[in-house]
N, C-alpha and C positions, 0 to 999 in steps of 0.2 A: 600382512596387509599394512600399505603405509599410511601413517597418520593422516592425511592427504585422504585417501579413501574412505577409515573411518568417519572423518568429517562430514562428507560427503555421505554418506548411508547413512548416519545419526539425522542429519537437518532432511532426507527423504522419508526417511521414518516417521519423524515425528509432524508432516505437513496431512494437515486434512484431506480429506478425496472429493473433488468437486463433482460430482457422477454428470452434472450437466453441461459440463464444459467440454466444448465440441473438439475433438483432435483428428476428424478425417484427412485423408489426403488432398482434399480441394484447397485446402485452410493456406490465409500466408503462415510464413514463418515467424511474422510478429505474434501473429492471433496464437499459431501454435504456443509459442513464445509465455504472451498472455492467460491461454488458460490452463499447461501444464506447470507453470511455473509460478506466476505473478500470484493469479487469484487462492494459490493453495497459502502463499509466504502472507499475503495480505487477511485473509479469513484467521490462519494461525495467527498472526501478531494483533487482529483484533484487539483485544480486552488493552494489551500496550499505546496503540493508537490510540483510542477514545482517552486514558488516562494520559497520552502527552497532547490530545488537544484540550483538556480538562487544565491543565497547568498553562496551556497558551492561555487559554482564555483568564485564568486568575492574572499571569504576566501581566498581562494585555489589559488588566483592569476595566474588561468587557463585564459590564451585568447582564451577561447573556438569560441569565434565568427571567428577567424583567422585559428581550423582548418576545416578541410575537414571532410565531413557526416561521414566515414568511422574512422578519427579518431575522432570524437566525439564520435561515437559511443562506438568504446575502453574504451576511457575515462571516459563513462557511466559504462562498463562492470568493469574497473578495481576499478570504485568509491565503487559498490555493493559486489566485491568480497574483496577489502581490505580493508577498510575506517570501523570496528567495530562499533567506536561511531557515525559514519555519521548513519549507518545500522540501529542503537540501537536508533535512534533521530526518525530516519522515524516510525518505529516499535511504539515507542507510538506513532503516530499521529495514528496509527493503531487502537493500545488497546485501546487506549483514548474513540473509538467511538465505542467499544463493550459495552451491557449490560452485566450485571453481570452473567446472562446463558451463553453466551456466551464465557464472558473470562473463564468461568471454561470449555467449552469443549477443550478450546487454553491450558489450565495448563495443563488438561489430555495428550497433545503431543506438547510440544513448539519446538521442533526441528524439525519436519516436517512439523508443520505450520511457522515458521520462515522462513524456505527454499521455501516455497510457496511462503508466503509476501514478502520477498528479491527479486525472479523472477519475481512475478509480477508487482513488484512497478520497478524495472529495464526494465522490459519491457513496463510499462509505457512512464516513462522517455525518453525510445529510442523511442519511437512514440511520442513524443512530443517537440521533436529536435527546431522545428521551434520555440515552443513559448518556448526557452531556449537564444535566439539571441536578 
């Protein structure tokens, strides 16, 4: 087996099973995309994310703890919509943990999947408030 395939069965291996994410035959190929793929590499790298938005927020010399859920939450929305290189940081911790199938259905549409991974790792984020304190 070549290195190339090990790679590939080690990062399938070790991805959580999302039992609720829908993969029928009706599904686009984004959605498919999305929930065999995205939401297992994004669930897995959980504890990672929260601890590099945990160091934005120190960078950033946000006293996030001092505001209110409501404006955290902002804070979240305007980190995902304006912050590029913040966005581009998260985004590999993404790619990082596709195989090489994968990344090439991601190349076929990087701007639709970008838009995906951006909403969802924000919406992450905003459900994870508490272990952001």
């Amino acid at each position: 087996m070549s290195e190339k395939n090990h790679r590939n069965d080690d990062l399938l291996k070790i991805r959580p099973e999302i039992p609720r994410a829908t993969t029928n035959d009706s599904i686009s190929v984004e959605e498919r995309f999305q929930n065999l793929t995205l939401r297992p590499i994004i669930k897995f790298q959980h504890n990672l994310l929260v601890e590099i938005f945990k160091q934005y927020i120190a960078r950033t010399k946000t006293k996030f703890s001092e505001l209110s859920d409501h404006q955290r939450v902002i804070f979240i929305e305007q980190t995902f919509n304006k912050d590029t290189k913040f966005k581009n940081e998260l985004k590999g911790v993404i790619l990082g943990q596709m195989t090489i199938e994968e990344y090439l259905v991601y190349a076929q549409n990087t701007n639709a999947f970008n838009k995906r991974i951006t909403n969802m790792l924000a919406q992450r984020i905003k459900n994870s408030i508490v272990e952001l304190t």
